[in-house]
C-alpha positions as CSV (number, residue, x, y, z in Angstrom):
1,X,0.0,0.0,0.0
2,X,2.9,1.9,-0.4
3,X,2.2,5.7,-1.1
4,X,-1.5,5.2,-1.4
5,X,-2.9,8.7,-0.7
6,X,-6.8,7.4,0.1
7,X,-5.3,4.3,2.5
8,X,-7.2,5.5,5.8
9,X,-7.5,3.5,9.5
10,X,-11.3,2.5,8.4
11,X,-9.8,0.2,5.3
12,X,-6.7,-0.8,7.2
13,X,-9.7,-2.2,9.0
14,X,-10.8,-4.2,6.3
15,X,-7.6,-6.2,6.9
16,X,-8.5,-7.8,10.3
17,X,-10.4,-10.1,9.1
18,X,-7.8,-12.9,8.3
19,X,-5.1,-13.4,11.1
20,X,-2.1,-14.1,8.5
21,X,-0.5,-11.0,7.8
22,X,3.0,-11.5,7.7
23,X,3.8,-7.8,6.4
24,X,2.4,-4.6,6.5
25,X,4.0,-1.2,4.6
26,X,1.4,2.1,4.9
27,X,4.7,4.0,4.0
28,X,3.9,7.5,2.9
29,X,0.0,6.1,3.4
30,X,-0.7,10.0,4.8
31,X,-4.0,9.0,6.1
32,X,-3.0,6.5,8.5
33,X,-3.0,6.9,12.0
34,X,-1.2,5.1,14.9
35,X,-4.5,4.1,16.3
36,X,-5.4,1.9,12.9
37,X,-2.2,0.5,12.8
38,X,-2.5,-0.2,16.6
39,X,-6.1,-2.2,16.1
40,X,-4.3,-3.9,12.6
41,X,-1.5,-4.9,14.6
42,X,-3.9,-6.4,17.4
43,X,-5.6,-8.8,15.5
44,X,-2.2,-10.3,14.1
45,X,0.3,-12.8,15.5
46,X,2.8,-13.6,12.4
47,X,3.7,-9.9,11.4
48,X,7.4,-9.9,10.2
49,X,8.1,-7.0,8.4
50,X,6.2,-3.4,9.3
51,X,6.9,-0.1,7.2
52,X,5.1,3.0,8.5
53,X,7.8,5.4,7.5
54,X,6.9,8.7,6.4
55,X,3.0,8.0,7.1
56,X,1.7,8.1,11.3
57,X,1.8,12.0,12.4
58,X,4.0,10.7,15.6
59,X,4.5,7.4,16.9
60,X,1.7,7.3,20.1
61,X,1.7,4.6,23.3
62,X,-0.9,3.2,21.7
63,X,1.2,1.4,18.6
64,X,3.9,1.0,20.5
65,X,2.5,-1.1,23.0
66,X,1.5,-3.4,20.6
67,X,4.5,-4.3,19.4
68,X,5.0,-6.7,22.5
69,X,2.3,-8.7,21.0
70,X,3.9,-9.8,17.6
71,X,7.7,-9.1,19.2
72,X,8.6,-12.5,18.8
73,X,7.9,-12.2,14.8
74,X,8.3,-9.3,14.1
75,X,11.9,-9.1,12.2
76,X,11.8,-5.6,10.6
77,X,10.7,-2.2,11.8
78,X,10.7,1.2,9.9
79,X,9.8,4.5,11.0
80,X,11.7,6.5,8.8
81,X,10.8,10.2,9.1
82,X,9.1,10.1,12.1
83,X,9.9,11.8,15.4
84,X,11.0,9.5,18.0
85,X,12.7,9.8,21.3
86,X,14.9,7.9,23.5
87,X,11.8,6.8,25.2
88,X,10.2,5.3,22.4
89,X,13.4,3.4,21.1
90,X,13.6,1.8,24.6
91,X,9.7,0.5,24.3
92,X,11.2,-0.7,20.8
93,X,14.0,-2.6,22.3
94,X,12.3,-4.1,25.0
95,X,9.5,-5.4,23.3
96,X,11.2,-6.3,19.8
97,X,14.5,-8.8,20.8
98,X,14.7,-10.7,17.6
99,X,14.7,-7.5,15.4
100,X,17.5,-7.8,12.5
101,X,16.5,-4.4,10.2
102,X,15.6,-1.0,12.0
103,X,15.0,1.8,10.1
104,X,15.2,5.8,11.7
105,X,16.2,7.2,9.1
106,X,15.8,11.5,9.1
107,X,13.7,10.8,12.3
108,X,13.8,13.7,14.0
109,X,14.8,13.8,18.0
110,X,17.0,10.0,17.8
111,X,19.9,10.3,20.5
112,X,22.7,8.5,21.1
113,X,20.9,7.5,24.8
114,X,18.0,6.3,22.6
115,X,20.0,4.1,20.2
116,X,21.7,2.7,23.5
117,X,18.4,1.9,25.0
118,X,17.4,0.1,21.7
119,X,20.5,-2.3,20.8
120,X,21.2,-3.1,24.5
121,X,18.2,-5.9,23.8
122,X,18.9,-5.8,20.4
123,X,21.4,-7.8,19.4
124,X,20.4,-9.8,16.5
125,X,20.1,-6.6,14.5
126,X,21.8,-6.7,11.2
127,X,20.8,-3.6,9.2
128,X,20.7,-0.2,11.5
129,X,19.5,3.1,9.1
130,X,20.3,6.5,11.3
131,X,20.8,8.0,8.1
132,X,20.7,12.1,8.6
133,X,20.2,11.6,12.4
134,X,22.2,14.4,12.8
135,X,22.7,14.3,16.9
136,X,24.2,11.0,17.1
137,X,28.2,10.6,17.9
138,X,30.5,8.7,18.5
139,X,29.4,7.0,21.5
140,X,26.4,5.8,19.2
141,X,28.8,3.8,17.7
142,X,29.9,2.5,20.7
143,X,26.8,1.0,21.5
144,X,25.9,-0.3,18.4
145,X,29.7,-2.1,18.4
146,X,29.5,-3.5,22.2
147,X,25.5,-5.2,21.4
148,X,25.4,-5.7,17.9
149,X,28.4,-7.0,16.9
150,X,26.9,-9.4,13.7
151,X,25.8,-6.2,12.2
152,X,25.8,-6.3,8.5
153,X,24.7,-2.9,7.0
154,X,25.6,0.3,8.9
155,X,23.7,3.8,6.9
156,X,24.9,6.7,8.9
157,X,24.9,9.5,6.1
158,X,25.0,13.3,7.3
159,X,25.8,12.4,10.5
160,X,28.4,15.0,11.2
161,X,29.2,13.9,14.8
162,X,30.6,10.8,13.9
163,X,34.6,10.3,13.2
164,X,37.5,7.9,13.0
165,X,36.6,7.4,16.7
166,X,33.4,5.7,16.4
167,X,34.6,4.1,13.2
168,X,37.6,2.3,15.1
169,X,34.9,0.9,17.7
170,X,33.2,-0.2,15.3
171,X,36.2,-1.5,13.0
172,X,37.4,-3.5,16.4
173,X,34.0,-5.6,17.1
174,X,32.3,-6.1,14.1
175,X,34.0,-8.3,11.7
176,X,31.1,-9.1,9.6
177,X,30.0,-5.6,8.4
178,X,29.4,-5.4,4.3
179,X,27.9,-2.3,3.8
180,X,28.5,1.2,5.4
181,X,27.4,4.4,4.1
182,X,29.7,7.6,5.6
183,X,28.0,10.3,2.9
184,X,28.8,13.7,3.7
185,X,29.9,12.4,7.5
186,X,33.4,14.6,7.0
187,X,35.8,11.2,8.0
188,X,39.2,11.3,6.7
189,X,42.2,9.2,5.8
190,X,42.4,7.6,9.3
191,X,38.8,6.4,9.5
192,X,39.8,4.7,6.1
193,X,42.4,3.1,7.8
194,X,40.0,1.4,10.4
195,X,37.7,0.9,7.6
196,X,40.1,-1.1,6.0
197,X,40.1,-4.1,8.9
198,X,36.7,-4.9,7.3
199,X,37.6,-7.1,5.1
200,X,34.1,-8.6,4.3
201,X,33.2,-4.9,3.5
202,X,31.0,-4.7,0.3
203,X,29.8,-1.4,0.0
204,X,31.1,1.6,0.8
205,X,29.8,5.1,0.0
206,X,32.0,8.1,1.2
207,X,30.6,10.9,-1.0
208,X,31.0,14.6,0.1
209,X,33.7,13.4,2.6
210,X,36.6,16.4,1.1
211,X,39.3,15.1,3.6
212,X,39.5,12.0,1.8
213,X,43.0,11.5,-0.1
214,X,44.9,8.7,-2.1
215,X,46.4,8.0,1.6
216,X,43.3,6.9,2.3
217,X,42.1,4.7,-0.9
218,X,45.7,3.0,-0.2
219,X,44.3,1.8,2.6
220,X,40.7,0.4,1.2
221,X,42.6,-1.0,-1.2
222,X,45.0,-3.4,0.9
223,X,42.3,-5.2,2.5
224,X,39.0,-4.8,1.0
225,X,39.2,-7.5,-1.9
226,X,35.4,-7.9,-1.7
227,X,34.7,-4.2,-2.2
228,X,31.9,-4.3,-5.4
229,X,30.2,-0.4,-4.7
230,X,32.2,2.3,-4.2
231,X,31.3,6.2,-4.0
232,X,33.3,8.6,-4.1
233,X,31.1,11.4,-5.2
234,X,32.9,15.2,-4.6
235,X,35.8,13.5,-2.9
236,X,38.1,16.2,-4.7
237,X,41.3,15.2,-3.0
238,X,41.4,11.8,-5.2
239,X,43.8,11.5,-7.6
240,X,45.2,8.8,-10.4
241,X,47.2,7.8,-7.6
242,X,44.4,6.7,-5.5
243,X,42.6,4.7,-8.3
244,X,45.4,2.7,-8.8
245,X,45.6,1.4,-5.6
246,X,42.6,0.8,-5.9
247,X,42.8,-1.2,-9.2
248,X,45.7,-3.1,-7.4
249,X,43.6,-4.5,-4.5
250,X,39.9,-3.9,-5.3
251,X,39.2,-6.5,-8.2
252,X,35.8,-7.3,-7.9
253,X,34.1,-3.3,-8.2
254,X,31.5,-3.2,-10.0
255,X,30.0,0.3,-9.4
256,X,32.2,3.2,-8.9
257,X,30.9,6.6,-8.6
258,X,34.1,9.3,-9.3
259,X,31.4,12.5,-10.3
260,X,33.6,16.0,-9.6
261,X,36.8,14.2,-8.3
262,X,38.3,16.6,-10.8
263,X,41.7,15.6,-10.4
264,X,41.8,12.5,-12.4
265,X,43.1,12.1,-15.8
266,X,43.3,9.3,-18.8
267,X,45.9,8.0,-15.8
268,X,43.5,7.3,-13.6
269,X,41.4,5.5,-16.2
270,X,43.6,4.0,-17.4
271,X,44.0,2.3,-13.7
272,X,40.5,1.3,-13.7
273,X,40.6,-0.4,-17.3
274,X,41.6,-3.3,-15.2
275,X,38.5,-3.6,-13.6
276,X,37.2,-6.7,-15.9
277,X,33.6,-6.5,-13.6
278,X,32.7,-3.1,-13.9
279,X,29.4,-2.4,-14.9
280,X,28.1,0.8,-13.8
281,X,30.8,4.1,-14.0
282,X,29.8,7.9,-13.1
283,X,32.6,10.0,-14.3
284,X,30.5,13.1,-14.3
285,X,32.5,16.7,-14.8
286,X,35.9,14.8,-14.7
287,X,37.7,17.9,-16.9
288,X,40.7,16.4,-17.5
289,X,39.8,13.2,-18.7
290,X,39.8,12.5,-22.8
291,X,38.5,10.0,-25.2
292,X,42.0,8.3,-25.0
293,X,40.7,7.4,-21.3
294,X,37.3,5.9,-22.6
295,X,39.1,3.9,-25.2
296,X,41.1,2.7,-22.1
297,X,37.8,2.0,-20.4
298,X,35.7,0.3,-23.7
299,X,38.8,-2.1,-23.8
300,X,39.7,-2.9,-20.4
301,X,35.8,-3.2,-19.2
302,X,34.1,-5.3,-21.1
303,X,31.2,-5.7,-18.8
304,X,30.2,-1.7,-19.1
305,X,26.6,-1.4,-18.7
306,X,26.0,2.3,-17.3
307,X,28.7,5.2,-18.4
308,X,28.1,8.9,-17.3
309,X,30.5,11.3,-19.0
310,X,28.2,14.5,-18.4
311,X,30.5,17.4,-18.6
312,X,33.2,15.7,-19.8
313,X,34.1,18.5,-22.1
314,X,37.4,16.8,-23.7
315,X,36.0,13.4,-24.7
316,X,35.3,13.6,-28.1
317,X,34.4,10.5,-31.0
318,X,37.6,9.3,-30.3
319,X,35.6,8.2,-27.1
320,X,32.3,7.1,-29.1
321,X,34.5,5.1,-31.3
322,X,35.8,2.9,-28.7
323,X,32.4,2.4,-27.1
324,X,30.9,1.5,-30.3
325,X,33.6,-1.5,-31.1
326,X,33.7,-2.7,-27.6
327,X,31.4,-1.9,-25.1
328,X,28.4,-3.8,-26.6
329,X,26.6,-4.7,-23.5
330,X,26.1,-0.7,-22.9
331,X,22.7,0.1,-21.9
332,X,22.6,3.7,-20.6
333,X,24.8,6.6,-21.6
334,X,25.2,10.1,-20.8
335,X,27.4,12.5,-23.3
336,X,25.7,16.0,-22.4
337,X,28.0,18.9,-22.9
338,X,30.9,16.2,-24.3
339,X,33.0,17.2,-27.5
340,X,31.1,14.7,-30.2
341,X,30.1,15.4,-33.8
342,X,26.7,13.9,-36.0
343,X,29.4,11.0,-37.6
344,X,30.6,10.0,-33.9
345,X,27.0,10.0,-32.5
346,X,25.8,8.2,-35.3
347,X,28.5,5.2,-35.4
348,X,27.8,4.6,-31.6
349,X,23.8,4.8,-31.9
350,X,24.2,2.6,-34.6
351,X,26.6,0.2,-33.1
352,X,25.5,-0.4,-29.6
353,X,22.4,-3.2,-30.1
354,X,22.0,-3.2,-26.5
355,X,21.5,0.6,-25.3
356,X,18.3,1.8,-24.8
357,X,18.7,5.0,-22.3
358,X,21.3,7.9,-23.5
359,X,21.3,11.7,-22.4
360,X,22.5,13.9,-24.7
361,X,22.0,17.5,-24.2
362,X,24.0,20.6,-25.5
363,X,26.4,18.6,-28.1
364,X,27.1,21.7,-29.7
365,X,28.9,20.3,-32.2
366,X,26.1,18.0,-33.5
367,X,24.2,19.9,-36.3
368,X,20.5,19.1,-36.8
369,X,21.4,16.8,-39.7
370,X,23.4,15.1,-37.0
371,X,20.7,14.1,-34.2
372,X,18.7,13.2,-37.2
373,X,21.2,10.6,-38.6
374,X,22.1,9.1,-35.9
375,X,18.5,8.8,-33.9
376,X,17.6,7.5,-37.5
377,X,20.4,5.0,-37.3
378,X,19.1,3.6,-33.8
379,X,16.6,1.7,-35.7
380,X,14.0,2.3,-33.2
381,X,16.2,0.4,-30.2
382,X,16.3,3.3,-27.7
383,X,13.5,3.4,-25.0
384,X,14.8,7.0,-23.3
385,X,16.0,10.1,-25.0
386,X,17.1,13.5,-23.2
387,X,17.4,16.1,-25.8
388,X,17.8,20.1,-25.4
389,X,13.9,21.4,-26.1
390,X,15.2,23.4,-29.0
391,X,15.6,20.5,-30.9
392,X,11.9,19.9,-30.7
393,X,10.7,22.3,-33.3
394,X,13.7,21.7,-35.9
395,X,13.7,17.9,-36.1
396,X,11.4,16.0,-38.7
397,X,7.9,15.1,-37.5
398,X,8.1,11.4,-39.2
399,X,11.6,11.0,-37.0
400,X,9.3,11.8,-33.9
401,X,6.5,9.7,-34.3
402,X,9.0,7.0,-35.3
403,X,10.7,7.1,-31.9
404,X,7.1,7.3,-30.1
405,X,5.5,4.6,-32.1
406,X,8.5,2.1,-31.3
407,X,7.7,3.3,-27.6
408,X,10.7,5.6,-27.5
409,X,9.9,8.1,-24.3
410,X,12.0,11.8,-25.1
411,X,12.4,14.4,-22.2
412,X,13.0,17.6,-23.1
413,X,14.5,20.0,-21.6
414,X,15.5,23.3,-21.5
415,X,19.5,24.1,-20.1
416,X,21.0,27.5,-20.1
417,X,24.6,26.6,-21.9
418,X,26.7,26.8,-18.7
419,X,30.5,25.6,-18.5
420,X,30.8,23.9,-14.8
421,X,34.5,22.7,-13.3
């Protein structure tokens, strides 16, 4: 029922008529009241899974107190964007032992005494979601380390109190975490370091964390062999340096994120052409890279499937050419603003059987002729366009009802021609 605006407590009625509801989700279900999820709750005894993020104006004794009666099921709680005090977490953690997935995430009024008061009976938890919890510290983490120590998934993004501190707690005691998520928590080269004794670590997204440096990908890259997600995202201290230490020990990435790490050059990508797994690669406003860095990319990553080169102003069909002879399992492409002609854009439309999603606004050096040969030459393949809105009124009517009828969707849009980096 998720998101479904006319979802009141009088038709969550409706559902206590059979007493095998193993999972509920009124997320973003505005109508719905703690009261009606209460009396739902009430004539249950196998819930698992409950989802009311987003949806109950505040979290009242009244549901709470029902959650003794399904705690030993009950496996997963979220209450994501709700406000929830210390108070309520310890009602939470005293009814609900056997919880493995909590989610609080941008619940306003979480402490690190109410996080405390949760995993102290918690201790099966494997996924914990503070993400934007902004008054949690350190000593958070030293809870969550000293009573959850098979935790799995850790999503602390924009949590600004939180440094290599807490990340060295929980580095020391919890051996079996995959996936952490430090966005925009402003953690440095020594919290890499701790992160690094995780060596079942999976995921790791460090996006908007400035302080970051190649010192600390040397790290992540010594002892994280598993690593298949990485984000980087605005980490501007990066440099080739950095990716090939990561190249070196991190063989198994699959999705890297490097959008506005502005350092990097063909170098650096030409590091990551060794990365025979990759599939998804976001290389967004990366100035100094060229199409002699794609070509290094097409060759060395066979198993591309997602390539953003938005802003990319020095990749030219140099770049295209490359993708078109080897990257055939490319499905989704982004060349705005990048320095392609018609006879480059045309070749790689025409080449790649498998794409079906490309962006591709302000190619200034495409003339109208251009666009039209080479969305002519997609022979009716490509699902999802982006096009500049100008475009709209200059190309032929038969070439846009071609696209529509073979269920091509175009978004257009209408960008000042603005030079970023």
């Amino acid at each position: 029922m998720v998101g479904c605006l006319f979802i009141d407590d009088d038709g969550l009625q409706m559902l206590r008529a059979g007493n095998s509801l193993q999972s509920i989700d009124v997320s973003r279900c505005h109508h719905v009241t703690s009261q009606g999820l209460a009396l739902l709750i009430d004539s249950q005894r196998f819930i698992g899974k409950i989802n009311a993020g987003h949806s109950l104006h505040e979290i009242e004794t009244c549901f709470l107190s029902k959650l003794s009666t399904i705690g030993e099921t009950l496996t997963v709680l979220r209450l994501d964007g709700l406000e929830i005090f210390a108070s309520n977490l310890q009602t939470i953690g005293d009814s609900c032992k056997n919880l493995i997935e909590i989610g609080l995430s941008k619940c306003n009024g979480v402490t690190d005494d109410g996080i405390a008061s949760l995993v102290v009976n918690c201790s099966y938890l494997r996924t914990i979601d503070v993400t934007c919890c902004h008054l949690l510290t350190n000593d958070a983490l030293a809870a969550i380390a000293e009573n959850c120590r098979m935790v799995e998934c850790l999503r602390l993004e924009s949590c600004p109190f939180i440094n290599e501190k807490g990340l060295e707690r929980i580095g020391t005691l919890c051996s079996h975490l995959k996936e952490i998520d430090l966005t925009d928590c402003r953690i440095n080269d020594e919290a890499l370091q701790h992160l690094a004794s995780y060596s079942e670590l999976q995921i790791l997204k460090l996006g908007l964390c400035s302080s970051i440096s190649d010192k600390g990908l040397v790290y992540i890259g010594s002892n994280c062999g598993k690593l298949v997600d990485l984000d980087l995202y605005r980490c501007s201290a990066v440099t080739d340096e950095g990716l090939a230490a990561l190249a070196r020990g991190c063989k198994k990435i699959r999705m890297l994120n490097l959008c506005y790490c502005t350092q990097i050059t063909d170098a650096g990508l030409k590091h990551l052409s060794t990365l025979e797994e990759l599939t998804n690669l976001e290389l967004r406003c990366l100035v100094r890279i060229t199409g002699n860095g794609i070509t290094s990319i097409a060759v060395g990553c066979p198993s591309l499937i997602e390539l953003d080169l938005k802003r990319c102003y020095s990749v030219d069909d140099a770049g295209l050419w490359a993708l078109s002879r080897y990257s055939q399992n490319l499905r989704q492409l982004t060349i705005s603003y990048c320095q392609v002609t018609g006879l480059g854009l045309c070749h790689l439309l025409g080449s790649l059987r498998c794409l079906q999603d490309v962006k591709m606004v302000h190619l200034s050096w495409v003339s109208i002729e251009g666009f039209e040969m080479a969305l002519r030459a997609s022979c009716g393949r490509l699902k999802k366009l982006k096009l500049l809105g100008g475009l709209r009124s200059v190309l032929s009517p038969e070439l846009l009802q071609m696209l529509q009828a073979s269920g091509c969707r175009v978004r257009w849009v209408d960008k000042p021609l603005v030079y970023k980096g």
